[in-house]
C-alpha positions as CSV (number, residue, x, y, z in Angstrom):
1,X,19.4,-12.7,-9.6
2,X,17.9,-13.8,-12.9
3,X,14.4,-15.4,-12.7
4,X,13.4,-17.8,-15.3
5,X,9.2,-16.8,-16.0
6,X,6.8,-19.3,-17.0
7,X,3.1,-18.4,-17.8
8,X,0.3,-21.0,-16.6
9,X,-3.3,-21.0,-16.6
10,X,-5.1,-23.0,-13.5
11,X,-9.0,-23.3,-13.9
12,X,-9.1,-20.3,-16.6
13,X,-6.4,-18.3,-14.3
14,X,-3.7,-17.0,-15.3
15,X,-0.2,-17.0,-13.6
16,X,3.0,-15.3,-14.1
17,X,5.7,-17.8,-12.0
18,X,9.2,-16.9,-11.7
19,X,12.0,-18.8,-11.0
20,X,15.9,-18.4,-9.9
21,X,18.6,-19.9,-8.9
22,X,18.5,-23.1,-6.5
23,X,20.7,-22.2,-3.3
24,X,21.4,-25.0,-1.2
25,X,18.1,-26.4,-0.8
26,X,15.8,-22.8,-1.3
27,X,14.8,-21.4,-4.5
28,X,13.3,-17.9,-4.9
29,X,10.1,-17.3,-6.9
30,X,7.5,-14.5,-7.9
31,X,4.0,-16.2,-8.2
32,X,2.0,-13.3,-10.0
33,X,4.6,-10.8,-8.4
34,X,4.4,-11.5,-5.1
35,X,8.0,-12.9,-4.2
36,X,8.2,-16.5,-2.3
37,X,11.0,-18.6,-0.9
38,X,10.9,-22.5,-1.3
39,X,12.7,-25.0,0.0
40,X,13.2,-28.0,-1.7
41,X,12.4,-31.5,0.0
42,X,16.3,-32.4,-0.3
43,X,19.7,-30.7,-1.6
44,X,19.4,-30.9,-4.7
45,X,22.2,-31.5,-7.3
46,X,24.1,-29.2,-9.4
47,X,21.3,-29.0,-12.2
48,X,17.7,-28.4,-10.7
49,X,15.0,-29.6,-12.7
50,X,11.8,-27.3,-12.2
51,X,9.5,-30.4,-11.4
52,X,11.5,-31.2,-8.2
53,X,8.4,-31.7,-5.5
54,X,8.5,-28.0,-3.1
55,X,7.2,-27.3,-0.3
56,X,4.6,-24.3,0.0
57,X,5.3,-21.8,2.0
58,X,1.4,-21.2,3.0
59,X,-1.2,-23.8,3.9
60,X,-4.0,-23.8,1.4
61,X,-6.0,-27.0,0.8
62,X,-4.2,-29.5,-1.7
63,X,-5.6,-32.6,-4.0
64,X,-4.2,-35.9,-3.1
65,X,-1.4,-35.5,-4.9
66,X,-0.4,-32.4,-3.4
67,X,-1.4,-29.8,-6.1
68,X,-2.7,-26.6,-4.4
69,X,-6.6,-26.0,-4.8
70,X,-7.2,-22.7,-6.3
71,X,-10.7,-21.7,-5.8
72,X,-12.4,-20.9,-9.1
73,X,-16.0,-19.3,-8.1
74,X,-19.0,-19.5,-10.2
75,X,-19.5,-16.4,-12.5
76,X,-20.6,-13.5,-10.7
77,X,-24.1,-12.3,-11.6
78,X,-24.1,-9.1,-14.0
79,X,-26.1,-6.8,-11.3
80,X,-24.6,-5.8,-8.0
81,X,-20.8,-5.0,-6.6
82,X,-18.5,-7.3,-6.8
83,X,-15.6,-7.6,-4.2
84,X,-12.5,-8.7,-4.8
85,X,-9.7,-10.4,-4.3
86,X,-6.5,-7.4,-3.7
87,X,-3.8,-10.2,-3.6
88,X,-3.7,-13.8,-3.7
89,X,-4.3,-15.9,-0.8
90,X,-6.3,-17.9,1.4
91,X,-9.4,-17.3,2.9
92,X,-9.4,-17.2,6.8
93,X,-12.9,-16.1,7.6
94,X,-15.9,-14.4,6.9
95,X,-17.3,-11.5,9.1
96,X,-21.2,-11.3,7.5
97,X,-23.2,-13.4,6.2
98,X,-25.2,-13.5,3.1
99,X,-28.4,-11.1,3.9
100,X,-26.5,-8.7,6.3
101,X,-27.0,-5.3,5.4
102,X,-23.0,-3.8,5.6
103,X,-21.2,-0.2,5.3
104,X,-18.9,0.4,2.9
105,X,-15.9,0.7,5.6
106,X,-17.4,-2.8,6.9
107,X,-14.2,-5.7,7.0
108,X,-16.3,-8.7,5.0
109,X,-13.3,-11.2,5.3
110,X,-10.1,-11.7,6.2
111,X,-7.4,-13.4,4.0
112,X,-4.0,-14.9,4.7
113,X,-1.0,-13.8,2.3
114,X,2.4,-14.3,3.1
115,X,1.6,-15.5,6.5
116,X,-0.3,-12.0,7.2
117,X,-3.5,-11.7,8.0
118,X,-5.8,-8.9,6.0
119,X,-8.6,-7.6,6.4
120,X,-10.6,-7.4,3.2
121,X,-13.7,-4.3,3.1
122,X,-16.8,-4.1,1.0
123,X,-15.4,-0.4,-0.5
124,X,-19.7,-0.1,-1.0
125,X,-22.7,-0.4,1.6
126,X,-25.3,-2.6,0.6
127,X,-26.6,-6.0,1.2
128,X,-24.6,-9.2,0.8
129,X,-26.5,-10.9,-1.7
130,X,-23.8,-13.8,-2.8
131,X,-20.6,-15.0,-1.1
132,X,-18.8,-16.8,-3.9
133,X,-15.9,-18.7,-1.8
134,X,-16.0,-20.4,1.1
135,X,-13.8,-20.6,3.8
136,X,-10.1,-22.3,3.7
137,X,-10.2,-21.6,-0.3
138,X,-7.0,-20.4,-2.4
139,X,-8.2,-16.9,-4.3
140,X,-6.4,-15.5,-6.5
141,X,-5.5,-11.9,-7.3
142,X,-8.9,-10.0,-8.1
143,X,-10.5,-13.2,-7.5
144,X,-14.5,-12.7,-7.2
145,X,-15.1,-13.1,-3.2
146,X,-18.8,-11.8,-2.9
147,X,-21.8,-9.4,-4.5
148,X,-23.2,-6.4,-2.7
149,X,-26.3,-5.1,-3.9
């Protein structure tokens, strides 16, 4: 299947989206490699424009016109570790706190991808100094989630 690629920047990120072939009403794409399937709000007709309205395939919060809200943290202080994002998705939950004191192995969030569930660790012990996003927000890949110090 031959994609079609378009390169976007959203809030100062960048995106890699790919795009094939309309079938029926479903279209494949690769949103920064990670493969979706869309369907369309109606059949459409033999020639597709890309603008057609879709329908996500994950629940992330949207504006009132139904663009997807990507959350775009404040810059991360230059002292301390800083975890992030390993794929894009939405944030589920948080399992500390700002001031806890954590273990490297410790699970900090958890973030839905593909309609999986995963659990993100701190990969360093410390103390949670800054939690960046909040709850219900769209990261994207190596999005800044929260500093350890």
């Amino acid at each position: 299947m031959k994609l079609k690629e378009y390169k976007y920047k959203i809030n100062g990120t960048k995106f890699s989206v790919k795009i094939g072939e309309v079938v029926d009403n479903e279209v494949h794409v690769e949103v920064n490699g990670v493969p979706y399937t869309v369907e369309l709000d109606k059949v459409p007709n033999k020639k597709t424009s890309v603008s057609q309205p879709v329908k996500s395939p994950m629940k992330a919060p949207r504006t009132e016109s139904g663009e997807r809200i990507i959350a775009t943290p404040a810059k991360a202080p230059t002292s301390g570790y800083v975890i992030k994002a390993p794929l894009p998705g939405t944030i589920m939950s948080f399992n500390v706190k700002e001031g806890d004191v954590i273990a490297d192995s410790a699970t900090v969030c958890i973030i839905e991808a593909m309609k999986m569930e995963n659990d993100i660790h701190a990969g360093k012990g410390g103390t949670v100094k800054k939690i960046l996003v909040n709850v219900g927000d769209a990261v994207p890949q190596d999005g800044d989630i929260m500093i350890i110090e």
